[in-house]
C-alpha positions as a Markdown table, in Angstrom:
| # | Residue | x | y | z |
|---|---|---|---|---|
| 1 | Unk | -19.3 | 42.2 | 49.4 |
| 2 | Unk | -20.9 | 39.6 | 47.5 |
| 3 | Unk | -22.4 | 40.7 | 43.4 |
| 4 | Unk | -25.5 | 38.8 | 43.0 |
| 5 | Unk | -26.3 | 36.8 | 39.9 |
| 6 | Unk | -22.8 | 37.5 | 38.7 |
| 7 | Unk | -22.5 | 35.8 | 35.1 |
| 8 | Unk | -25.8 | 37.7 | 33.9 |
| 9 | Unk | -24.2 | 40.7 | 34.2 |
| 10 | Unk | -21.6 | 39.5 | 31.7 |
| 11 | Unk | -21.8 | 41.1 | 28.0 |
| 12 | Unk | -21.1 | 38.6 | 25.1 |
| 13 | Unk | -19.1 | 39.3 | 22.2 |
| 14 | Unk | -19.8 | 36.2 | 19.9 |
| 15 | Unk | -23.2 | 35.7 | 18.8 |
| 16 | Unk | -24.9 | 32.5 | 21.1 |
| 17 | Unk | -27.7 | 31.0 | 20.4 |
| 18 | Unk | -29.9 | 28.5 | 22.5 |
| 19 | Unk | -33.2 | 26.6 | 21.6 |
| 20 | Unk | -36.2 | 28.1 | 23.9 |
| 21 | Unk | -36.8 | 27.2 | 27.1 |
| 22 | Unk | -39.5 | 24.9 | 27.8 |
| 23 | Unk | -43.1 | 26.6 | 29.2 |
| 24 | Unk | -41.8 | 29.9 | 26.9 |
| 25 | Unk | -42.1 | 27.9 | 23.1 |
| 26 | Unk | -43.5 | 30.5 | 20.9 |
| 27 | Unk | -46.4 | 28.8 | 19.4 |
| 28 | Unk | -46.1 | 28.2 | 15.8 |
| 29 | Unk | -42.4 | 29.4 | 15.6 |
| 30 | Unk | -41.2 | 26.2 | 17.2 |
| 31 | Unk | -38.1 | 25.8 | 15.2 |
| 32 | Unk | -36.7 | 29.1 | 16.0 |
| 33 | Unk | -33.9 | 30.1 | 18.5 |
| 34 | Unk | -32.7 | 32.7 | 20.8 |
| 35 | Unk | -30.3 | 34.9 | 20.8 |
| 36 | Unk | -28.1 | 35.5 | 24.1 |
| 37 | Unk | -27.8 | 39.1 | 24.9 |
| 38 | Unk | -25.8 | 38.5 | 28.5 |
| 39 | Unk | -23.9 | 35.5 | 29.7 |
| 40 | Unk | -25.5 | 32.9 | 31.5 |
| 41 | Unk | -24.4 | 30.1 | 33.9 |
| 42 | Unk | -22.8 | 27.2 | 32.1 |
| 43 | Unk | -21.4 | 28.9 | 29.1 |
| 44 | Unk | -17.9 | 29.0 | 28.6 |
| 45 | Unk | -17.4 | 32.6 | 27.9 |
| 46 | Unk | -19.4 | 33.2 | 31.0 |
| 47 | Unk | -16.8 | 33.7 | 33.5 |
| 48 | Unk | -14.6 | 35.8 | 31.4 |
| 49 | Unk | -17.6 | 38.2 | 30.4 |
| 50 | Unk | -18.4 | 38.6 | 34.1 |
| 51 | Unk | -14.1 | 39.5 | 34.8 |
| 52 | Unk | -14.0 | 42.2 | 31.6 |
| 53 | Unk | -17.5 | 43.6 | 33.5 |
| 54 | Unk | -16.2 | 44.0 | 36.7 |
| 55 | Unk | -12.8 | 45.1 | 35.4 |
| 56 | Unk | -14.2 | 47.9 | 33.2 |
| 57 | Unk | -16.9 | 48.9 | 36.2 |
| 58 | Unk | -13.6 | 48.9 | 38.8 |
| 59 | Unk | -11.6 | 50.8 | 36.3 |
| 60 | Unk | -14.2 | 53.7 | 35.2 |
| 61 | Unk | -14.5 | 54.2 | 39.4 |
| 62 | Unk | -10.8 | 55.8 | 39.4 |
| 63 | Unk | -9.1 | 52.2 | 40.2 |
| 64 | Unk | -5.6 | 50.5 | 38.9 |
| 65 | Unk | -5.3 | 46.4 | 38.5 |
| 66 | Unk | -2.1 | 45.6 | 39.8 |
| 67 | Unk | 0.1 | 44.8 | 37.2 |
| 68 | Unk | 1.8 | 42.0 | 39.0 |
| 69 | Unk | -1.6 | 40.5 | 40.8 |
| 70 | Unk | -4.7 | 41.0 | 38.7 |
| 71 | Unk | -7.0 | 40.5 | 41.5 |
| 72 | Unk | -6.1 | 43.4 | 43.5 |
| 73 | Unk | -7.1 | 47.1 | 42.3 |
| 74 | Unk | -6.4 | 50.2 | 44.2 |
| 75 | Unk | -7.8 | 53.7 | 43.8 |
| 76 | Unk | -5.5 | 56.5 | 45.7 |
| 77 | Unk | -6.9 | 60.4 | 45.9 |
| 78 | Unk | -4.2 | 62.1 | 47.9 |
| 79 | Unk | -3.8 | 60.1 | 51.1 |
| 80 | Unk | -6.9 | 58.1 | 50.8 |
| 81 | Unk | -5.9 | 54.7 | 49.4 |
| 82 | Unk | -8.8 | 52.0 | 49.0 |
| 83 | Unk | -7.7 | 48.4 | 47.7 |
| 84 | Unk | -10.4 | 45.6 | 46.7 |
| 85 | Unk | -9.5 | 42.1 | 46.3 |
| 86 | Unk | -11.4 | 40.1 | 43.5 |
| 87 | Unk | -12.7 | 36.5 | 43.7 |
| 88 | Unk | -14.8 | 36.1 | 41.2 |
| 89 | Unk | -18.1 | 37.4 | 42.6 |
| 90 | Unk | -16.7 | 37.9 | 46.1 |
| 91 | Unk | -15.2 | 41.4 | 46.7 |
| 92 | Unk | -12.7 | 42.2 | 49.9 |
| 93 | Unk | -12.3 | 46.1 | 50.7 |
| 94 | Unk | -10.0 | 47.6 | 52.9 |
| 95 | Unk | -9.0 | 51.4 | 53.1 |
| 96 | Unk | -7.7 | 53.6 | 55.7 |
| 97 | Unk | -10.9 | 55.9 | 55.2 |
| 98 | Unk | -14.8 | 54.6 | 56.3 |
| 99 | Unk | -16.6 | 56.9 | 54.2 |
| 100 | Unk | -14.5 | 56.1 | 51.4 |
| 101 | Unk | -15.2 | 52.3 | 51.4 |
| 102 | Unk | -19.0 | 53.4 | 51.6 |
| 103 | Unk | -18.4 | 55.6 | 48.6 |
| 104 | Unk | -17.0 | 52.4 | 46.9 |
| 105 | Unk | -20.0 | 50.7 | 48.2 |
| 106 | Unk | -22.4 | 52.8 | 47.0 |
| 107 | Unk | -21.0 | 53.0 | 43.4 |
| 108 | Unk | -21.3 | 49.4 | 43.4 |
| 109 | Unk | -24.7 | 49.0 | 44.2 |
| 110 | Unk | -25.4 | 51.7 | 40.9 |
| 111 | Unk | -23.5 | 49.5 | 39.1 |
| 112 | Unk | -24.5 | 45.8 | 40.1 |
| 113 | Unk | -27.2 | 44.0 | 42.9 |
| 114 | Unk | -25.0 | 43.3 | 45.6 |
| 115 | Unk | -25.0 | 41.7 | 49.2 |
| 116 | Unk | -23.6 | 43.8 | 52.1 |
| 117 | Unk | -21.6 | 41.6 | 54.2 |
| 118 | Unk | -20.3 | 43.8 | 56.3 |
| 119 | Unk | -17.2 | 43.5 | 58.5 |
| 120 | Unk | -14.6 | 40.5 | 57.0 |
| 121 | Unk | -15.7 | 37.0 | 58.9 |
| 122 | Unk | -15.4 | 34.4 | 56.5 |
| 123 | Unk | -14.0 | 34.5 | 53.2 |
| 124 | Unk | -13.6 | 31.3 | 51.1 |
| 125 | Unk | -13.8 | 28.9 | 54.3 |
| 126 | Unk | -11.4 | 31.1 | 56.3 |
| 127 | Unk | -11.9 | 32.5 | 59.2 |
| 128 | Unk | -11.0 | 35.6 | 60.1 |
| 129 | Unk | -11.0 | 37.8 | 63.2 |
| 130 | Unk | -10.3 | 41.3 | 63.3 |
| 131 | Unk | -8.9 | 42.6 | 66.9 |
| 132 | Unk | -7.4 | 45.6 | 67.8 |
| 133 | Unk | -4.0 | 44.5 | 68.2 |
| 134 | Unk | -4.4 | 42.1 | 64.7 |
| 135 | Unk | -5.7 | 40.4 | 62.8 |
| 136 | Unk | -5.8 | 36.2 | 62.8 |
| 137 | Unk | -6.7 | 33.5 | 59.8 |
| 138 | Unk | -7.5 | 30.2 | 60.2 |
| 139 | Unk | -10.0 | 27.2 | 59.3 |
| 140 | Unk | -11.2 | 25.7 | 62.2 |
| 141 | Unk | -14.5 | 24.5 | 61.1 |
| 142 | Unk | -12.9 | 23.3 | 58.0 |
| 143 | Unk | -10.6 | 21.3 | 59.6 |
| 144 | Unk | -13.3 | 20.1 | 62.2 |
| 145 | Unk | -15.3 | 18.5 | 58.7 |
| 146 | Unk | -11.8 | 16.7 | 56.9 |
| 147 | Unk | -11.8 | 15.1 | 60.7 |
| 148 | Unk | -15.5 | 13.9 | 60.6 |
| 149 | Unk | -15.6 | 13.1 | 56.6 |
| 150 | Unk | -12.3 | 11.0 | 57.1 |
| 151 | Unk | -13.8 | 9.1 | 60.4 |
| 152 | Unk | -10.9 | 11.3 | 62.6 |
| 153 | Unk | -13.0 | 13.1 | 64.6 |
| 154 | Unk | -11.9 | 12.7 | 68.3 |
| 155 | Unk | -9.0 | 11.1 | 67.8 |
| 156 | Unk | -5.7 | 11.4 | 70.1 |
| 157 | Unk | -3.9 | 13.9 | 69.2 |
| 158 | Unk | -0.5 | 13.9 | 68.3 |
| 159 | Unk | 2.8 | 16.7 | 68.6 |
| 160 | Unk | 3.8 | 16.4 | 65.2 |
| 161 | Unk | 2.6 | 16.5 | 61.6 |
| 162 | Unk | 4.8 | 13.8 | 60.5 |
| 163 | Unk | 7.2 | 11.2 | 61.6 |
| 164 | Unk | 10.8 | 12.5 | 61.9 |
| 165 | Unk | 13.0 | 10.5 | 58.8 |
| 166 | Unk | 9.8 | 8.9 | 57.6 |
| 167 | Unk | 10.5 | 8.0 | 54.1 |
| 168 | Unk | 7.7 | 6.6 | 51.7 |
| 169 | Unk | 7.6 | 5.3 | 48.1 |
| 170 | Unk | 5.6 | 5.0 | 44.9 |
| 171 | Unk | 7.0 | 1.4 | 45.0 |
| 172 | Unk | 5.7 | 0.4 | 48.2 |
| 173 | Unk | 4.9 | -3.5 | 49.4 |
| 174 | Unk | 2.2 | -2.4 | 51.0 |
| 175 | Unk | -1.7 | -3.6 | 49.8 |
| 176 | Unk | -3.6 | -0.6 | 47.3 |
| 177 | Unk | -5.8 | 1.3 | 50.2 |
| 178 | Unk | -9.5 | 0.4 | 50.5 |
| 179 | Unk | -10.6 | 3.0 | 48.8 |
| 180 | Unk | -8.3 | 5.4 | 46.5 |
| 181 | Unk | -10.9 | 7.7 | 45.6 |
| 182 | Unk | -11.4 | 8.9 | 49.6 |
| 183 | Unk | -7.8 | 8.9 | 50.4 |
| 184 | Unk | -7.9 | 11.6 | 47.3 |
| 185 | Unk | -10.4 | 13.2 | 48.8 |
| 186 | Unk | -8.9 | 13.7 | 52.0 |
| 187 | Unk | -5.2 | 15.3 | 50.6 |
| 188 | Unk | -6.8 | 17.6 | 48.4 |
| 189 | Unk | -8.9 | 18.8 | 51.5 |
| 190 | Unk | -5.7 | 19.3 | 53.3 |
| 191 | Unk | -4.2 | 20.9 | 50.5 |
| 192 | Unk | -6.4 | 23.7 | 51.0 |
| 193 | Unk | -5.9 | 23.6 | 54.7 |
| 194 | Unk | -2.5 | 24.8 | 54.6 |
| 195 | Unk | -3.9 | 28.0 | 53.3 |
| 196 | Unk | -3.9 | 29.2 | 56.6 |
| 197 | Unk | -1.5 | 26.5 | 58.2 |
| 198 | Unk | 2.1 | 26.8 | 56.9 |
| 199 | Unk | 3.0 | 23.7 | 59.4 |
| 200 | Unk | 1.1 | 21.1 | 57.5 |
| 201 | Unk | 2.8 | 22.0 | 54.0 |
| 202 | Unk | 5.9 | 19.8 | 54.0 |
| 203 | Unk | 3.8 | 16.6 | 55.2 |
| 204 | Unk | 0.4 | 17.5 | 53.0 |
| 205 | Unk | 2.8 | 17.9 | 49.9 |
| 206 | Unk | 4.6 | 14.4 | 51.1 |
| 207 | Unk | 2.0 | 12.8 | 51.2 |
| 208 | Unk | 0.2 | 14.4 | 47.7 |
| 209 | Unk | 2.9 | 12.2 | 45.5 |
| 210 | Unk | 1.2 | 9.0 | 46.2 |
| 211 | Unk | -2.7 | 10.1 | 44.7 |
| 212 | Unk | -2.5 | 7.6 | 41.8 |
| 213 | Unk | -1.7 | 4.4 | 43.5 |
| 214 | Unk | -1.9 | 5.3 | 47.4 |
| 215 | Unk | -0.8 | 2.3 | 49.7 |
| 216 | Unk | -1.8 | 1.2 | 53.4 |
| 217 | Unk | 1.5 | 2.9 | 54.7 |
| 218 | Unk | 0.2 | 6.2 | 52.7 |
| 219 | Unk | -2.8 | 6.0 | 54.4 |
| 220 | Unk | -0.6 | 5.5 | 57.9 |
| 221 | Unk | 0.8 | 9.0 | 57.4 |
| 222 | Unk | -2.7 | 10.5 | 55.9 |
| 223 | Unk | -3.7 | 9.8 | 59.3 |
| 224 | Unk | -0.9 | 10.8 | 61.6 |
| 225 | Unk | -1.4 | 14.2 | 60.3 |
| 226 | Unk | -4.8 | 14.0 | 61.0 |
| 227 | Unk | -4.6 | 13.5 | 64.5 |
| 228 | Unk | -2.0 | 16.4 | 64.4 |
| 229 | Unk | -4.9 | 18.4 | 63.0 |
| 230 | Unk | -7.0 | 16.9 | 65.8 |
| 231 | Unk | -5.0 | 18.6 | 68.6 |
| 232 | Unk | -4.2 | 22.0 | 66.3 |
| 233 | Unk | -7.9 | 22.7 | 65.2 |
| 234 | Unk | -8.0 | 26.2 | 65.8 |
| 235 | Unk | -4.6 | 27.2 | 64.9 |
| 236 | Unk | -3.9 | 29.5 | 61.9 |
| 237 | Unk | -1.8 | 32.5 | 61.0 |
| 238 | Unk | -1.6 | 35.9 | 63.1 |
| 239 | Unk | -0.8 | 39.6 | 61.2 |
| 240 | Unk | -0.2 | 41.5 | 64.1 |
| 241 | Unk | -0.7 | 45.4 | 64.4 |
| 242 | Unk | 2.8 | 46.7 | 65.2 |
| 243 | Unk | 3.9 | 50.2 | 64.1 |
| 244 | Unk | 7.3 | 50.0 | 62.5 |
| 245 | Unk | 8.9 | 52.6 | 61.3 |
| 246 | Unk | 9.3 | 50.9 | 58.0 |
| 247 | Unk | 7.7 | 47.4 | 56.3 |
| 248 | Unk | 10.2 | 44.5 | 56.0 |
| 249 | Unk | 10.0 | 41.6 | 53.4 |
| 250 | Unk | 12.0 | 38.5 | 54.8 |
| 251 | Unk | 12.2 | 35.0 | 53.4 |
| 252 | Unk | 14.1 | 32.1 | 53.8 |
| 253 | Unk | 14.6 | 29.5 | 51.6 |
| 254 | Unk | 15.8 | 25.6 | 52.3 |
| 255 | Unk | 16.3 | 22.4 | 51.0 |
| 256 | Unk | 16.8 | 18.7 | 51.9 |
| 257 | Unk | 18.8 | 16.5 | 49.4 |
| 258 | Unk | 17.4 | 13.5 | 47.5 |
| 259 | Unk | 14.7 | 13.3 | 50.1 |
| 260 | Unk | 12.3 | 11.3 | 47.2 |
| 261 | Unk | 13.5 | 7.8 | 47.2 |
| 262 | Unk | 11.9 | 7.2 | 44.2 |
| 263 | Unk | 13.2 | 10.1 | 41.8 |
| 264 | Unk | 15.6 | 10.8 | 44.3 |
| 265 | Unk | 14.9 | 14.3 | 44.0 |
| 266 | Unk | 14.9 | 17.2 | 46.5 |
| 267 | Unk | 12.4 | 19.5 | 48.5 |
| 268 | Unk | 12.1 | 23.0 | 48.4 |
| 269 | Unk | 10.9 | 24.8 | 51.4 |
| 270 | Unk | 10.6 | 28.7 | 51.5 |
| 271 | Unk | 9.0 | 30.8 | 53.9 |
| 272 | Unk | 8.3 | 35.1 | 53.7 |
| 273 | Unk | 7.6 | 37.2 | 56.7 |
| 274 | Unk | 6.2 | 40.6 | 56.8 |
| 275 | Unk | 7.6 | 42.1 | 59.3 |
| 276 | Unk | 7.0 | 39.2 | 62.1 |
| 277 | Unk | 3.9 | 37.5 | 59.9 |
| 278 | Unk | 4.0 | 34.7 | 57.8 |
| 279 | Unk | 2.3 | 35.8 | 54.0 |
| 280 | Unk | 3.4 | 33.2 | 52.0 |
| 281 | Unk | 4.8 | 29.6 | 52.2 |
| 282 | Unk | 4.9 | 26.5 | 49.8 |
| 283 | Unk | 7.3 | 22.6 | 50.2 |
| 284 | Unk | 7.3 | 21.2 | 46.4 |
| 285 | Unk | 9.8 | 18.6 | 44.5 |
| 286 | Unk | 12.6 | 20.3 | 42.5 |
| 287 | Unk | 12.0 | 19.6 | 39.1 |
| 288 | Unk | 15.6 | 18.5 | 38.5 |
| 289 | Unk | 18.1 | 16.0 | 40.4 |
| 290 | Unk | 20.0 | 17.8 | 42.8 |
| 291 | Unk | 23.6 | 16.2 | 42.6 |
| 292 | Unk | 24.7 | 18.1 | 46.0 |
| 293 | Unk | 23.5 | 19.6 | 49.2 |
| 294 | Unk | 24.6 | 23.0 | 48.1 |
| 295 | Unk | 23.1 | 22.8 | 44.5 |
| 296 | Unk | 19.9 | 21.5 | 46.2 |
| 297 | Unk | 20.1 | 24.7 | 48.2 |
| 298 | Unk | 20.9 | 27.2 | 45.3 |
| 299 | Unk | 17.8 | 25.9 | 43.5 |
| 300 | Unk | 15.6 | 26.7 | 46.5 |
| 301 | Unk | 17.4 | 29.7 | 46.7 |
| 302 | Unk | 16.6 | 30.4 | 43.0 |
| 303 | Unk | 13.0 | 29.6 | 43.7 |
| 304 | Unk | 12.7 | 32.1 | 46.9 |
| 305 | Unk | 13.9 | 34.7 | 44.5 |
| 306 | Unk | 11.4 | 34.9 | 42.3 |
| 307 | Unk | 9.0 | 35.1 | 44.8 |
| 308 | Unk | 10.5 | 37.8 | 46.4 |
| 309 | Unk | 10.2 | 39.8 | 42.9 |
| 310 | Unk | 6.7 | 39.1 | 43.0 |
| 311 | Unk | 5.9 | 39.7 | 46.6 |
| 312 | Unk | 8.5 | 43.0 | 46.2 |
| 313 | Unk | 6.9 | 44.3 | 43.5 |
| 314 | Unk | 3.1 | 43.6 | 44.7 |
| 315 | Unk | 3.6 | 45.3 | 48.2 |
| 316 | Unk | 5.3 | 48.5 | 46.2 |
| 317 | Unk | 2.0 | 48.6 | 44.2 |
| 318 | Unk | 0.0 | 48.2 | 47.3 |
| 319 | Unk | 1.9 | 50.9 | 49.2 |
| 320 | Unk | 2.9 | 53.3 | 46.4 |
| 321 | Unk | 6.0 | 52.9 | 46.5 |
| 322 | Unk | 9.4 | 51.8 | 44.5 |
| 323 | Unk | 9.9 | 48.6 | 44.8 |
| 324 | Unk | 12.5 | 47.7 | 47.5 |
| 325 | Unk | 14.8 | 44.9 | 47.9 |
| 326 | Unk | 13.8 | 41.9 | 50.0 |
| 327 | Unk | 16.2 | 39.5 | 52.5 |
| 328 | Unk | 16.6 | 35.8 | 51.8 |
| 329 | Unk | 18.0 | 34.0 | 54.2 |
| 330 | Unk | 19.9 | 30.8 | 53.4 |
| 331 | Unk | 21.7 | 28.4 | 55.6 |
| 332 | Unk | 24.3 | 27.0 | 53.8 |
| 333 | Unk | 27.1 | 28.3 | 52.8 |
| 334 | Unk | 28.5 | 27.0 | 49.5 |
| 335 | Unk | 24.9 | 27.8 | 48.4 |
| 336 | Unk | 25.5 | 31.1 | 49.3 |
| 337 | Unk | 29.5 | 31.2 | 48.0 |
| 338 | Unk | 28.1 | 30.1 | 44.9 |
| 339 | Unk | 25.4 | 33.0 | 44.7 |
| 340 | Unk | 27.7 | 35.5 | 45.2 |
| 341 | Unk | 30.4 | 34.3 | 43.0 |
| 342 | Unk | 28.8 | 32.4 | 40.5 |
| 343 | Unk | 31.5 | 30.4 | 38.7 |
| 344 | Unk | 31.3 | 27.7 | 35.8 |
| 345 | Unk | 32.7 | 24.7 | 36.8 |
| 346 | Unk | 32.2 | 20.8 | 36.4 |
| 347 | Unk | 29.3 | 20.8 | 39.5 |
| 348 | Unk | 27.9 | 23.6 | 38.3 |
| 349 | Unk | 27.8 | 24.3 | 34.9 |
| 350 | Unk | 24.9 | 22.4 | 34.1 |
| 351 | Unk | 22.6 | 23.8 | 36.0 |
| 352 | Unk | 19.4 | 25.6 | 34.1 |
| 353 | Unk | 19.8 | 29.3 | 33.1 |
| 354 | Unk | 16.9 | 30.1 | 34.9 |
| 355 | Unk | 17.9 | 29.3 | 38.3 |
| 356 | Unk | 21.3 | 31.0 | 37.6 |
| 357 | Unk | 19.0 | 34.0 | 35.9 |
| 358 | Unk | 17.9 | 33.5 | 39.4 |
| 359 | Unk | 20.6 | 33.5 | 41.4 |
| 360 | Unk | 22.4 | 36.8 | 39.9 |
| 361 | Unk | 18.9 | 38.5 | 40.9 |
| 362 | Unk | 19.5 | 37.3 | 44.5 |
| 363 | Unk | 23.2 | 38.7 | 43.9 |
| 364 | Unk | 22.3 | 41.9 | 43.2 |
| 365 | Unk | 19.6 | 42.5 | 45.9 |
């Protein structure tokens, strides 16, 4: 569902003022202004006007905001649950109950102008295809433009997103790239590809460190993952329809150690599953150096854990439920001796209270 001319349905709270438009000049009263009764496009209360709207509108309707993710709201009446996911003008409904999401429907065209889209197809340049046995996202025809905009388009594929042991640096010997701006261009298009592509995140992030001074090598790896991209086009993410007799959270959580040769700092990579389907992935740079494999580990540990809250908490609200406690799976085991006995000593008192904060939570669950 799409709210046309969102921002004018904004209220204001502070008094704006803007000169009169041209072909509308009162004649004679030149020199006088207007005042702004709704938001308009370009002002910078706008978009928060337009959020409080909705919000209030969503909230007299019988719906909750999630506490933990703002832009999901839920309305429950008995066994009928309806949640709507908010993107600024762009509304996703899903409920158990058909006439119930064409209750909501109808309340929302008394409220605002809207566009009904129908069935979920596209959302935000993401496919998505809604089968009986599941449900699959993906971004082929976004993928299919990075190729064409970088010159990739046809290329031979290749098995792999990135070389194996392919290490890269800031200080590199290699000549500045032809053109910085477009090798930019291209990693922040791929960012947003691993939306729906959890494979790409460890080499897009790899290869996001080198945006202010990218080098000819840079460029080399740029391009190796887009002929990866060239022989995975359609691929994307599958949430599969299988009954189980109750919903599973499982992550896991891993690290390399000084992987950056320049900061010499490590990579976190963690992973959650519900039930057998990827929801959430990241690969970033610890903040901090790492001075061993296992405190490397316990800091991506740390890191899963407070996703876990989040994710924990957010399907409990979702489902109605108490939270219950996730799994985190780590794979090494001083990490994991340290987690459950976390003792002060010289490698590892000086680690930050936050990921030790961290750790205890993953003790206790």
């Amino acid at each position: 569902m799409d709210v046309k001319s969102t921002f004018l349905n904004g209220d204001l709270q502070e008094e704006v003022y803007v000169e009169q438009p041209a072909g509308f000049v009162v004649a004679g009263q030149e020199h006088k202004v207007l005042k702004l009764r709704k938001a308009l496009y370009g002002l910078h209360q706008a978009l928060r006007a337009w959020n409080e709207k909705l919000d209030s509108t969503l909230l007299s309707f019988g719906f909750r905001r999630s506490p933990s993710e703002h832009a999901i709201y839920i309305r429950k009446k008995s066994d009928i649950q309806l949640v709507v996911g908010v993107y600024v003008d762009d509304l996703v409904i899903t409920g158990a109950s058909r006439s119930d999401i064409q209750k909501f429907k109808g309340e929302m065209a008394a409220a605002f102008k809207i566009s009904d889209l129908g069935l979920l197809h596209y959302y935000l340049g993401i496919e998505v295809k809604q089968k009986k046995d599941g449900i699959s996202l993906s971004q082929g025809a976004y993928a299919v433009k990075i190729l064409e905009k970088s010159g990739m388009a046809g290329c031979n594929p290749c098995q792999v997103p990135m070389e194996t042991k392919l290490k890269l640096s800031k200080l590199s010997s290699e000549p500045p790239v032809a053109d910085a701006t477009a090798y930019r261009s291209i990693v922040g298009s791929l960012r947003y590809l691993v939306n729906t592509r959890p494979d790409l995140a460890f080499a897009v992030g790899y290869v996001s460190r080198f945006l202010e001074d990218p080098r000819e090598d840079h460029l080399v790896a740029v391009k190796h993952i887009l002929r990866y991209i060239e022989g995975t086009k359609t691929w994307g993410v599958w949430f599969g329809r299988k009954k189980a007799e109750e919903v599973s959270l499982i992550g896991f959580s891993d690290s390399d150690y000084a992987g950056d040769v320049d900061t010499r700092k490590s990579t976190t990579g963690v992973i959650f599953f519900l039930n057998e389907s990827p929801i959430t992935w990241q690969s970033t740079k610890q903040k901090v150096v790492a001075q061993s494999t296992c405190e490397a580990e316990y800091i991506a540990a740390a890191n899963a854990t407070c996703q876990a809250l989040w994710l924990a908490r957010v399907l409990a609200e979702v489902q109605g439920l108490e939270p219950k406690a996730p799994i985190l799976r780590v794979d090494n085991k001083s990490a994991i001796s340290l987690i459950k006995n976390p003792v002060l000593h010289g490698q590892s008192k000086h680690i930050e209270v936050n990921t030790t904060w961290s750790g205890s939570l993953l003790k206790q669950v």
